[in-house]
mmCIF entry with sequence, helices, sheets and N, C-alpha, C, O atoms, coordinates in Angstrom:
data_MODEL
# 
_entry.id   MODEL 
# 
_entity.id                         1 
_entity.type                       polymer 
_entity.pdbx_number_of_molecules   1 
# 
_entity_poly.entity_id                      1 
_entity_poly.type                           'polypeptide(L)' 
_entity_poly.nstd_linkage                   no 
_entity_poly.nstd_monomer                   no 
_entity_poly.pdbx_seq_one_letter_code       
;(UNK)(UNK)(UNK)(UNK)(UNK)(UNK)(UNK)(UNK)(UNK)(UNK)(UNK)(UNK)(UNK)(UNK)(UNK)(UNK)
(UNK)(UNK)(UNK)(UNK)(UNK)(UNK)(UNK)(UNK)(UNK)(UNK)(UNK)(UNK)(UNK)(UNK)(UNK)(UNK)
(UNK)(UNK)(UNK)(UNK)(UNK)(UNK)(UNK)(UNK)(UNK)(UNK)(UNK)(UNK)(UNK)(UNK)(UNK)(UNK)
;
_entity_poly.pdbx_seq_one_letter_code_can   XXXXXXXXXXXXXXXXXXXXXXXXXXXXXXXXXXXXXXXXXXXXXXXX 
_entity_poly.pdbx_strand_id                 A 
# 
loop_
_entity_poly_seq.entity_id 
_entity_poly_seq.num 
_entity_poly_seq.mon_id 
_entity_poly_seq.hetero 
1 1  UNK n 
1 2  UNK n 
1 3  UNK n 
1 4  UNK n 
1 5  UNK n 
1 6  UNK n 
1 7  UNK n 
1 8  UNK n 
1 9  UNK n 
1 10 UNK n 
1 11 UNK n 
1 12 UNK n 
1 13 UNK n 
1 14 UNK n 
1 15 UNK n 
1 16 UNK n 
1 17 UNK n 
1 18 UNK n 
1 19 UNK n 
1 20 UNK n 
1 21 UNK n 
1 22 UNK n 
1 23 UNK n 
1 24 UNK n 
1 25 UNK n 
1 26 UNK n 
1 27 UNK n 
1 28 UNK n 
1 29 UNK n 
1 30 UNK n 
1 31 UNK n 
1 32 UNK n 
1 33 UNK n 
1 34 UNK n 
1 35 UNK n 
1 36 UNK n 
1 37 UNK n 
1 38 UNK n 
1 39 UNK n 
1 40 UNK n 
1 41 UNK n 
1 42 UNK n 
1 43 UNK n 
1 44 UNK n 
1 45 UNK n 
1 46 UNK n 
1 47 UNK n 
1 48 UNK n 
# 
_struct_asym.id          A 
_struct_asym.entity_id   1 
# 
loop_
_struct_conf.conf_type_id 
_struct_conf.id 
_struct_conf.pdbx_PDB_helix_id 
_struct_conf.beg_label_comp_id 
_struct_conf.beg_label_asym_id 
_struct_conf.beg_label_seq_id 
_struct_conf.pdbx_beg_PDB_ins_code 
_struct_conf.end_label_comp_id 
_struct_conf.end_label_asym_id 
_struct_conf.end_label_seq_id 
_struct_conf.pdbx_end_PDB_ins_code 
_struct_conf.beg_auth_comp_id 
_struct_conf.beg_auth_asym_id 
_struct_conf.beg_auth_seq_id 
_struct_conf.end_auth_comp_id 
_struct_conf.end_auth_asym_id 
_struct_conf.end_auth_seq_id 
_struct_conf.pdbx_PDB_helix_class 
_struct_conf.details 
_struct_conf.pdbx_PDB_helix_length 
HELX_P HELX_P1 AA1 UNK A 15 ? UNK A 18 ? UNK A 15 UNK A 18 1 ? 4 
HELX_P HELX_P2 AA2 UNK A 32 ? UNK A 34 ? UNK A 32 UNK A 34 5 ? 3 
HELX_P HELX_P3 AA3 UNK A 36 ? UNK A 44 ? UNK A 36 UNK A 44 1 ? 9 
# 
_struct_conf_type.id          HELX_P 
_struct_conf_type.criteria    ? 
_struct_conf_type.reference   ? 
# 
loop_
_atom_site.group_PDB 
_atom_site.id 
_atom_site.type_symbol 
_atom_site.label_atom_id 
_atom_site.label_alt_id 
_atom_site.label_comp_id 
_atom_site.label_asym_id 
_atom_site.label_entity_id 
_atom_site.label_seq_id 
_atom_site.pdbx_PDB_ins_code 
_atom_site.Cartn_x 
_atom_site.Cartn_y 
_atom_site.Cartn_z 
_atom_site.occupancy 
_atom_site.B_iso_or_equiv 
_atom_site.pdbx_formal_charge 
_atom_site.auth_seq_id 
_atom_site.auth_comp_id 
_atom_site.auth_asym_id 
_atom_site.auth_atom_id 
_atom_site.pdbx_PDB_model_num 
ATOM 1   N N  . UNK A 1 1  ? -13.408 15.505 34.962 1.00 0.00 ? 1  UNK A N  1 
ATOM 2   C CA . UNK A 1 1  ? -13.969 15.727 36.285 1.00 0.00 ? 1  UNK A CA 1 
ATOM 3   C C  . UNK A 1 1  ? -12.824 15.748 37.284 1.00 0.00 ? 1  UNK A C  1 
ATOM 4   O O  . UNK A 1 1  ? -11.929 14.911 37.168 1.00 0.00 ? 1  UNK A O  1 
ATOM 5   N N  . UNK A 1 2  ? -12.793 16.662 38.271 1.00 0.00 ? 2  UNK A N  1 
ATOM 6   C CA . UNK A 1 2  ? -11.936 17.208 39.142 1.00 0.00 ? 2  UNK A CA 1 
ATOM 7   C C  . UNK A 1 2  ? -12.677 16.364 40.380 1.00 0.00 ? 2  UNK A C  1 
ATOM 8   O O  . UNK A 1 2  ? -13.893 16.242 40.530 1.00 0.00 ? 2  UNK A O  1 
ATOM 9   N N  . UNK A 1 3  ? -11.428 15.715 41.381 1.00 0.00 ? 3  UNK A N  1 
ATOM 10  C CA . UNK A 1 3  ? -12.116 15.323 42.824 1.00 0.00 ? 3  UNK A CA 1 
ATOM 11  C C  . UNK A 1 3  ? -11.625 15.939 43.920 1.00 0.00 ? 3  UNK A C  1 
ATOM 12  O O  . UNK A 1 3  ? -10.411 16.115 44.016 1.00 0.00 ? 3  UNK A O  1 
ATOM 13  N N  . UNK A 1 4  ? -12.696 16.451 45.130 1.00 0.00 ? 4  UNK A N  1 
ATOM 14  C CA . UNK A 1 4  ? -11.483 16.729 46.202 1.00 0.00 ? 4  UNK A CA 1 
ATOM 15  C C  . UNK A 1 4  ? -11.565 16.457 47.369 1.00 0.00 ? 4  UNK A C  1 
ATOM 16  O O  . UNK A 1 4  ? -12.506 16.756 48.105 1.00 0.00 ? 4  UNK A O  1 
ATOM 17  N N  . UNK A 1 5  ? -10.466 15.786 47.699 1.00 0.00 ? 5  UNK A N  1 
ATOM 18  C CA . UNK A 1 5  ? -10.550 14.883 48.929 1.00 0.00 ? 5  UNK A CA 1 
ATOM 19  C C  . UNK A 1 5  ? -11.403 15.154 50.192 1.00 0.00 ? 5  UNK A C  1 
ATOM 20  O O  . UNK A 1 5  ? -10.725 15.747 51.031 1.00 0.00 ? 5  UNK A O  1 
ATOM 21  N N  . UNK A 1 6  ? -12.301 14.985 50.481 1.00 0.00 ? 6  UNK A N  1 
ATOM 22  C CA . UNK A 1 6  ? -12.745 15.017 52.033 1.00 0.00 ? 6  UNK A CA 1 
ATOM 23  C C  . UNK A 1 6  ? -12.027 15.068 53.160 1.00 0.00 ? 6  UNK A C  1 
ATOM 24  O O  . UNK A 1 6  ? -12.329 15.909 54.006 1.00 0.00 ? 6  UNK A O  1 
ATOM 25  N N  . UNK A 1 7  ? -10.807 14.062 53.404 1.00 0.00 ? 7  UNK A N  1 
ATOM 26  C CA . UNK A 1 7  ? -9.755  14.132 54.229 1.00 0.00 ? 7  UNK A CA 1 
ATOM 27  C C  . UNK A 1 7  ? -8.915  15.112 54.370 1.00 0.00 ? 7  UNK A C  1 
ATOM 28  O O  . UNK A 1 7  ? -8.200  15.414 55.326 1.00 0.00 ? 7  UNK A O  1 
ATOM 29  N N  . UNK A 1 8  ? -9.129  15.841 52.805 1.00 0.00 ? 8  UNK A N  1 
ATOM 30  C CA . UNK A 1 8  ? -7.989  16.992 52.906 1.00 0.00 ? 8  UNK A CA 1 
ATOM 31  C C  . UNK A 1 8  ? -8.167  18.732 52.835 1.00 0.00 ? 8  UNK A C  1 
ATOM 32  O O  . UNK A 1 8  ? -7.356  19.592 53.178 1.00 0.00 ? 8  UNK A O  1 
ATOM 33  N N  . UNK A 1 9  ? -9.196  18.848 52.401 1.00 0.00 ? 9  UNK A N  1 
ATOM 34  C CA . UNK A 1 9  ? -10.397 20.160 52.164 1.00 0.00 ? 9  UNK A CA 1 
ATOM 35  C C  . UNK A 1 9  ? -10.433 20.627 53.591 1.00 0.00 ? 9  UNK A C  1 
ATOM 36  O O  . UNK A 1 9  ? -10.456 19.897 54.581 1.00 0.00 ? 9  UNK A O  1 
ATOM 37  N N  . UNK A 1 10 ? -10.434 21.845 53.570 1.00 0.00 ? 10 UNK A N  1 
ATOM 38  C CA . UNK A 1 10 ? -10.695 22.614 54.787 1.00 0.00 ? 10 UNK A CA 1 
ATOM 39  C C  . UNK A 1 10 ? -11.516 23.444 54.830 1.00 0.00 ? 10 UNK A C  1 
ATOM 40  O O  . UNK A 1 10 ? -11.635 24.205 55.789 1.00 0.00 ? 10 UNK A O  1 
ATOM 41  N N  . UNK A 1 11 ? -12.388 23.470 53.603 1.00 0.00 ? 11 UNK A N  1 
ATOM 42  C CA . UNK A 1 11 ? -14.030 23.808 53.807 1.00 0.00 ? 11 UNK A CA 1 
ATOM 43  C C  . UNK A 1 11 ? -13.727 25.901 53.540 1.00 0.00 ? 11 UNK A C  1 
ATOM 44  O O  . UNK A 1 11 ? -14.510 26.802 53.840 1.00 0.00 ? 11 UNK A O  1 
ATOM 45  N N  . UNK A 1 12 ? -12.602 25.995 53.024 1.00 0.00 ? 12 UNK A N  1 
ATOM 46  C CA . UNK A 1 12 ? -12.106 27.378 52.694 1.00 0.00 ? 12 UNK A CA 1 
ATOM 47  C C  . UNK A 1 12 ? -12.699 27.726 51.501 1.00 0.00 ? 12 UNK A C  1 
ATOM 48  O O  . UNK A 1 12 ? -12.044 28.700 51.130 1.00 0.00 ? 12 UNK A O  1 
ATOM 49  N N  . UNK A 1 13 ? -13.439 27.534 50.791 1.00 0.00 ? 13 UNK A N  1 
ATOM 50  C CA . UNK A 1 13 ? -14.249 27.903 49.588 1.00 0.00 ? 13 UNK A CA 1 
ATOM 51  C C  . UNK A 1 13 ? -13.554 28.640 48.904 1.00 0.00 ? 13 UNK A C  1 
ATOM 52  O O  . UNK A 1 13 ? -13.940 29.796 48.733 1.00 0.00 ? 13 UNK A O  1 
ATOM 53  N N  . UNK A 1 14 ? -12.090 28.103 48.200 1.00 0.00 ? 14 UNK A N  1 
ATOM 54  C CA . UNK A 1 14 ? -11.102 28.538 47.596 1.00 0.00 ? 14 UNK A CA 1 
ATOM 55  C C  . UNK A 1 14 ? -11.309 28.427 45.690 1.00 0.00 ? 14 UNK A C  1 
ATOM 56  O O  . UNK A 1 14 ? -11.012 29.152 44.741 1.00 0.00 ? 14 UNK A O  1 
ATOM 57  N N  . UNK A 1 15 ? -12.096 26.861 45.901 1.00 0.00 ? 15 UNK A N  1 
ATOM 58  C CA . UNK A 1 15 ? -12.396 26.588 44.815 1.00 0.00 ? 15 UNK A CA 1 
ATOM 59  C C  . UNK A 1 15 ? -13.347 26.441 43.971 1.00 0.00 ? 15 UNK A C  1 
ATOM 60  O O  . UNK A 1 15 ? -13.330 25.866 42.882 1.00 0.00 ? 15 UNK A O  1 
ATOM 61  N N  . UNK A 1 16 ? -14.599 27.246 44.769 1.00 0.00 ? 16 UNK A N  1 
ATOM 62  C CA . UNK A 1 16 ? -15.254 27.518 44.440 1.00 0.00 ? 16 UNK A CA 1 
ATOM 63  C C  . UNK A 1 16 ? -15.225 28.607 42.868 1.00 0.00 ? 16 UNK A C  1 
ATOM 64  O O  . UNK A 1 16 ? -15.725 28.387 41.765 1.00 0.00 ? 16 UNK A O  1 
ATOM 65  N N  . UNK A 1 17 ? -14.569 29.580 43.281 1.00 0.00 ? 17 UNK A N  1 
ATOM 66  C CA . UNK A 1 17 ? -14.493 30.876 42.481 1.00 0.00 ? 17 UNK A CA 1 
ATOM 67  C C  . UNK A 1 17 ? -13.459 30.465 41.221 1.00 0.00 ? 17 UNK A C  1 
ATOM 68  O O  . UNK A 1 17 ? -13.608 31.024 40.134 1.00 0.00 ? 17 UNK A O  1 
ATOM 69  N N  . UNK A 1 18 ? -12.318 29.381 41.433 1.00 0.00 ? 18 UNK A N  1 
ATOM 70  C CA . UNK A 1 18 ? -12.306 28.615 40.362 1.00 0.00 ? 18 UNK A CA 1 
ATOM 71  C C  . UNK A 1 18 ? -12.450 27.755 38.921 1.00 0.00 ? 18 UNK A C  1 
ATOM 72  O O  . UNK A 1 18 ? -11.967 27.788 37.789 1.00 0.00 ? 18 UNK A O  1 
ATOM 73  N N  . UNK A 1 19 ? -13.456 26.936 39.716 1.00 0.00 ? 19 UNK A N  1 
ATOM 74  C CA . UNK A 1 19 ? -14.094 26.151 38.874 1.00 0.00 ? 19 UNK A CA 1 
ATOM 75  C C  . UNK A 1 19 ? -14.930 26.488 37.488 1.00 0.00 ? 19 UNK A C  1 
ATOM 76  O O  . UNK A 1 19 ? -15.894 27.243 37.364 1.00 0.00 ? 19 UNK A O  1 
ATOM 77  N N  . UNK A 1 20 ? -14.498 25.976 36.842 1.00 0.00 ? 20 UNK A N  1 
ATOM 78  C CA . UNK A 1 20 ? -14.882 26.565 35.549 1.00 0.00 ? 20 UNK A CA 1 
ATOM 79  C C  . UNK A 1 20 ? -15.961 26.416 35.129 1.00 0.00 ? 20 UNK A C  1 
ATOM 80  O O  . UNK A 1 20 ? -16.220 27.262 34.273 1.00 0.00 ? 20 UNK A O  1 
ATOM 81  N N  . UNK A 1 21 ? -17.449 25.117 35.486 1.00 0.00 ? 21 UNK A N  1 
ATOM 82  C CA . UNK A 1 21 ? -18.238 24.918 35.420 1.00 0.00 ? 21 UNK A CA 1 
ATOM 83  C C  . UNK A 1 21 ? -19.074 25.271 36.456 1.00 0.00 ? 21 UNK A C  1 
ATOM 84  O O  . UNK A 1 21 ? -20.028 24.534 36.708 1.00 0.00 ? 21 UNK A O  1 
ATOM 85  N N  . UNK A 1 22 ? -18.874 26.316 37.130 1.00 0.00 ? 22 UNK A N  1 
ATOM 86  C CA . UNK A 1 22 ? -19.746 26.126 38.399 1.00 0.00 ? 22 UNK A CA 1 
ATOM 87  C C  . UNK A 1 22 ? -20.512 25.421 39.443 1.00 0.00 ? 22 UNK A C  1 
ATOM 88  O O  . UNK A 1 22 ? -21.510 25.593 40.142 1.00 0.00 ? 22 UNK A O  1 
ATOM 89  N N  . UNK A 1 23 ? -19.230 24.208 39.147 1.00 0.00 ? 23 UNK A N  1 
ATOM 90  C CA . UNK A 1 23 ? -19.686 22.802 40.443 1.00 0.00 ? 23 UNK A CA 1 
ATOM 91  C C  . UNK A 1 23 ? -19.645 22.469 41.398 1.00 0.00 ? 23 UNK A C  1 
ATOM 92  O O  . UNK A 1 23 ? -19.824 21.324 41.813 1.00 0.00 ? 23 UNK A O  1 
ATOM 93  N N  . UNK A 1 24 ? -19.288 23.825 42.206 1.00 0.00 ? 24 UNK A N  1 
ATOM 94  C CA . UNK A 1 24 ? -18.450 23.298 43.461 1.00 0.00 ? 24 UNK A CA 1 
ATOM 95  C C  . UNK A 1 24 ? -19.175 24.547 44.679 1.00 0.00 ? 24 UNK A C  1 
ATOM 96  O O  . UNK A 1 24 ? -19.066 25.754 44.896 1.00 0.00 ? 24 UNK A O  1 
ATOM 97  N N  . UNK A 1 25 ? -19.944 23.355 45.249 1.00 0.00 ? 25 UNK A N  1 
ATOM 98  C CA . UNK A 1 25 ? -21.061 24.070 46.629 1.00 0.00 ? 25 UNK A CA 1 
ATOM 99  C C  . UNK A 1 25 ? -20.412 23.389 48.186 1.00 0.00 ? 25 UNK A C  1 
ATOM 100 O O  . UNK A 1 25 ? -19.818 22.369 48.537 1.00 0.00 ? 25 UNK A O  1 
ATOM 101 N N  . UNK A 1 26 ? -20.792 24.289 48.641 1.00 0.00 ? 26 UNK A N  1 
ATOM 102 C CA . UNK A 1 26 ? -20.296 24.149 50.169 1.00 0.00 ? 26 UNK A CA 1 
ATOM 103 C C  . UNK A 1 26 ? -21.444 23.081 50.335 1.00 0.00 ? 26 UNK A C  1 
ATOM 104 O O  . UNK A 1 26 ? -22.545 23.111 49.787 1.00 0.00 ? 26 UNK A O  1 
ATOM 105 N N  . UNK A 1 27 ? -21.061 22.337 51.018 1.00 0.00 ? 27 UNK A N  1 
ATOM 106 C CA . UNK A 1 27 ? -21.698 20.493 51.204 1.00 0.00 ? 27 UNK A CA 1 
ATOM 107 C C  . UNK A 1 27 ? -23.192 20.822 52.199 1.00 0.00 ? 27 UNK A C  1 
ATOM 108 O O  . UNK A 1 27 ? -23.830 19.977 52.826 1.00 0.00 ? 27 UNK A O  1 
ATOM 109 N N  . UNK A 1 28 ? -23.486 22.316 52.100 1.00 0.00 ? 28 UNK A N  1 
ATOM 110 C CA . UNK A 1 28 ? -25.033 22.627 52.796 1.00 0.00 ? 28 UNK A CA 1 
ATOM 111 C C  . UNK A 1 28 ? -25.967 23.257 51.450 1.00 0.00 ? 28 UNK A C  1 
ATOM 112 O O  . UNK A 1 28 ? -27.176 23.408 51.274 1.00 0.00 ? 28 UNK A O  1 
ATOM 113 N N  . UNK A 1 29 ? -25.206 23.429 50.933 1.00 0.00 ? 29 UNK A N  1 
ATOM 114 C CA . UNK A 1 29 ? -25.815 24.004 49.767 1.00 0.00 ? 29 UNK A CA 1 
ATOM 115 C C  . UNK A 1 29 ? -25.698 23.044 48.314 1.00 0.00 ? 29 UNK A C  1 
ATOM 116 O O  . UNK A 1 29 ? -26.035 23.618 47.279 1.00 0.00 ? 29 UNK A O  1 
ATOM 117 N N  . UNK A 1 30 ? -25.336 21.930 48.234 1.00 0.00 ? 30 UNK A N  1 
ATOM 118 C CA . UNK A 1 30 ? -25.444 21.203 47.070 1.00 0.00 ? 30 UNK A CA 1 
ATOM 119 C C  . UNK A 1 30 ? -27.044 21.026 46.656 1.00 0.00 ? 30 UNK A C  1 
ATOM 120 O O  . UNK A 1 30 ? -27.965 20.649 47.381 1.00 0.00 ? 30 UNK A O  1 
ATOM 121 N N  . UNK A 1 31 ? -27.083 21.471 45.068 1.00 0.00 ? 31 UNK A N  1 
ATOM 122 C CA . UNK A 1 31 ? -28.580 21.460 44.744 1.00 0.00 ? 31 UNK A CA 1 
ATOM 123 C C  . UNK A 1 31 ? -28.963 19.601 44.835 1.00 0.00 ? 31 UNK A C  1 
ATOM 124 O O  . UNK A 1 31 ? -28.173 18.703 44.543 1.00 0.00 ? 31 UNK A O  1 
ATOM 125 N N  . UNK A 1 32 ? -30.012 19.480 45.194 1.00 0.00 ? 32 UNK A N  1 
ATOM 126 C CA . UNK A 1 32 ? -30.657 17.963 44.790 1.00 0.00 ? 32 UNK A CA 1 
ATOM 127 C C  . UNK A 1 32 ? -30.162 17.232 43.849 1.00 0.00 ? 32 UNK A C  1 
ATOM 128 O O  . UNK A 1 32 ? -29.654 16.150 44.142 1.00 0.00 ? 32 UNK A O  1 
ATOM 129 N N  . UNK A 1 33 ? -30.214 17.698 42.472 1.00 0.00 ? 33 UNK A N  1 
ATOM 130 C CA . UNK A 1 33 ? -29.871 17.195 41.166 1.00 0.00 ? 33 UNK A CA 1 
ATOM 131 C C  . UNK A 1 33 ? -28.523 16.961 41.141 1.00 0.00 ? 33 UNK A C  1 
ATOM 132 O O  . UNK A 1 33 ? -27.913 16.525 40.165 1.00 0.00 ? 33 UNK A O  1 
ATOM 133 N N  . UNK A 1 34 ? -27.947 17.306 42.433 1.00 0.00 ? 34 UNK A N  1 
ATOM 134 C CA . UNK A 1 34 ? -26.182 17.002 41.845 1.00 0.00 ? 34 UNK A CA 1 
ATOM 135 C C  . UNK A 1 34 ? -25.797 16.367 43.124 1.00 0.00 ? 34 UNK A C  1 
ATOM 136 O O  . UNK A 1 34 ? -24.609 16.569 43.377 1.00 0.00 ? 34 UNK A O  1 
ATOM 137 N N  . UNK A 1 35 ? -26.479 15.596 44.095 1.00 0.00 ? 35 UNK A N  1 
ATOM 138 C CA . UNK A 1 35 ? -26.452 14.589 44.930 1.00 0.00 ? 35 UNK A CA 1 
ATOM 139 C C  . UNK A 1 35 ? -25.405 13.694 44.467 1.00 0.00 ? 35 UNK A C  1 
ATOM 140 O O  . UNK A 1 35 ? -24.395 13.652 45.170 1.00 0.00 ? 35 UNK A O  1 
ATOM 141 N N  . UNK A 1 36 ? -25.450 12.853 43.258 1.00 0.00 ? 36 UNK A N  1 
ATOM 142 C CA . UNK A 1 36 ? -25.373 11.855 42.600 1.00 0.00 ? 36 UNK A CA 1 
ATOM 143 C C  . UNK A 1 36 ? -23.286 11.740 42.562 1.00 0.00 ? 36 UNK A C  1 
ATOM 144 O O  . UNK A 1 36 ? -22.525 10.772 42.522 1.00 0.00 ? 36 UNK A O  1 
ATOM 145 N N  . UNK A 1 37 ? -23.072 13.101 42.595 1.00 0.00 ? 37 UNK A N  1 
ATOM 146 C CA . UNK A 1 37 ? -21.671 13.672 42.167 1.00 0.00 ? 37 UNK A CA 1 
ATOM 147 C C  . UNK A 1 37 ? -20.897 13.631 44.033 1.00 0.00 ? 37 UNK A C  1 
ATOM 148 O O  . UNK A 1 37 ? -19.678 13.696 44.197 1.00 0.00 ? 37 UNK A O  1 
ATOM 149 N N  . UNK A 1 38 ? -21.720 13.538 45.011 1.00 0.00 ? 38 UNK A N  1 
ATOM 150 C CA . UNK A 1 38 ? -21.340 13.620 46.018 1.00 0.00 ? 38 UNK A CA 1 
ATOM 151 C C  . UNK A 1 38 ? -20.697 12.044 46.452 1.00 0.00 ? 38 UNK A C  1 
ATOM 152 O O  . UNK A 1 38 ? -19.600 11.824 46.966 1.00 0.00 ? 38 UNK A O  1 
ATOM 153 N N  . UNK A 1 39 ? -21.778 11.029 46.059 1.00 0.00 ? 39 UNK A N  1 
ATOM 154 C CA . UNK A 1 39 ? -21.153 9.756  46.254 1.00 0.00 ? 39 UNK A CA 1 
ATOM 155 C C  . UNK A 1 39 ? -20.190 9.554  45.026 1.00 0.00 ? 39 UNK A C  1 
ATOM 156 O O  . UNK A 1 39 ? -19.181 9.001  45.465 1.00 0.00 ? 39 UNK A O  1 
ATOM 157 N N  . UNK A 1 40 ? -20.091 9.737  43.868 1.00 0.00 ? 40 UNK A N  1 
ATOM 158 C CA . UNK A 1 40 ? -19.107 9.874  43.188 1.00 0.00 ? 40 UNK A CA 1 
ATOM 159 C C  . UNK A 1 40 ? -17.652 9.496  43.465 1.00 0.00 ? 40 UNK A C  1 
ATOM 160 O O  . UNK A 1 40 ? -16.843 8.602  43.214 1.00 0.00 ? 40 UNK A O  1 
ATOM 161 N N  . UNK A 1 41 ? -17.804 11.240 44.443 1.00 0.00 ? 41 UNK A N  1 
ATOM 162 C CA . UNK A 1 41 ? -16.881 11.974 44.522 1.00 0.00 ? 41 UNK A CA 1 
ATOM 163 C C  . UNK A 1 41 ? -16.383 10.884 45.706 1.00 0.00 ? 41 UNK A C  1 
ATOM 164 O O  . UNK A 1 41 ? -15.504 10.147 45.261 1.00 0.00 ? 41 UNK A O  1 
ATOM 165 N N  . UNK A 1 42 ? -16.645 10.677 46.748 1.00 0.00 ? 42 UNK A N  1 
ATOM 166 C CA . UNK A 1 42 ? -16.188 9.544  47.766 1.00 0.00 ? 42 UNK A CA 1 
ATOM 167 C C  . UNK A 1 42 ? -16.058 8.725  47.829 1.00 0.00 ? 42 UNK A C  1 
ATOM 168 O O  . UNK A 1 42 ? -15.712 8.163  48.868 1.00 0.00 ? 42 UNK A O  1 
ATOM 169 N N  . UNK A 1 43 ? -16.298 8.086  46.556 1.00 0.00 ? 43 UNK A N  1 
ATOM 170 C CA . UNK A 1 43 ? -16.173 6.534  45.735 1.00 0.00 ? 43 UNK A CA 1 
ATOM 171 C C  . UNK A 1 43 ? -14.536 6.487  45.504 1.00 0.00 ? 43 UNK A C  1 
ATOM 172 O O  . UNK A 1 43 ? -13.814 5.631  46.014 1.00 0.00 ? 43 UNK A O  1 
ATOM 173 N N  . UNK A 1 44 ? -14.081 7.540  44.659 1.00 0.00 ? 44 UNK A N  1 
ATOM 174 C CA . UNK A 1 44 ? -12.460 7.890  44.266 1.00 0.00 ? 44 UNK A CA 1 
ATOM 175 C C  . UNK A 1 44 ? -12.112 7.845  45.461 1.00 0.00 ? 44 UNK A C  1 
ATOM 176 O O  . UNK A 1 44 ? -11.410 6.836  45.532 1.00 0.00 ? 44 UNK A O  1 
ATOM 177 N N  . UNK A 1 45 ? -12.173 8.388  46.610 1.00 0.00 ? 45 UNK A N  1 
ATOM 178 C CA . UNK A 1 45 ? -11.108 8.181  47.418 1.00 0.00 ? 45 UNK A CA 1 
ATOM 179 C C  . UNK A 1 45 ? -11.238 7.071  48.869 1.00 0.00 ? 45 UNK A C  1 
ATOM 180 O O  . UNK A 1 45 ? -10.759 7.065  50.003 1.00 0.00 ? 45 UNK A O  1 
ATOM 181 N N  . UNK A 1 46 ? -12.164 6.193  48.078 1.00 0.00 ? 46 UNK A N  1 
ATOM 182 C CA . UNK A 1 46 ? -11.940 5.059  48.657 1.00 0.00 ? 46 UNK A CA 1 
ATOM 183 C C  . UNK A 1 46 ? -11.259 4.095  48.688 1.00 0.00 ? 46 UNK A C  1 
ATOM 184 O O  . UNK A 1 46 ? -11.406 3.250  47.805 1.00 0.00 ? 46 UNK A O  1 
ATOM 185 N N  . UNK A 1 47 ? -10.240 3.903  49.776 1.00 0.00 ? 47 UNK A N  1 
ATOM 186 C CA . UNK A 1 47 ? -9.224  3.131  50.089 1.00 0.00 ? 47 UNK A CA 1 
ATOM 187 C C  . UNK A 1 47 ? -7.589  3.720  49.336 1.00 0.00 ? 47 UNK A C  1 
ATOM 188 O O  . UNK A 1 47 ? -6.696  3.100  48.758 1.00 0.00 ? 47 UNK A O  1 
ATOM 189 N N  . UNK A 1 48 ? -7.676  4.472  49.516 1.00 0.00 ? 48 UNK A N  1 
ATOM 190 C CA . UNK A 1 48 ? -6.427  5.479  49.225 1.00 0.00 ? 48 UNK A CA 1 
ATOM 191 C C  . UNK A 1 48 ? -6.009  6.030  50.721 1.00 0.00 ? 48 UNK A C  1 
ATOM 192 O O  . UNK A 1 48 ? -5.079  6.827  50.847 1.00 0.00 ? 48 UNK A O  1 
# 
């Protein structure tokens, strides 16, 4: 699993077209079912 920083993302949907699993939604469009990956994801870069 790949993380990417909130602090550092500039919302350029670069990595979208990337990603090899097709996981990666602009933060208006995350489906329901993958909520779970959002706190996750902001868990890692807590206190860094």
């Amino acid at each position: 699993m790949f993380y990417i920083d909130p602090d550092i993302c500039i919302d350029c949907g670069a990595c979208e077209a990337v990603c090899p699993v097709e996981a990666i939604y602009m933060e208006e469009e995350v489906p329901e079912s993958e909520y779970e990956y959002i706190a996750l994801n902001s868990k890692f870069f807590e206190g860094n």
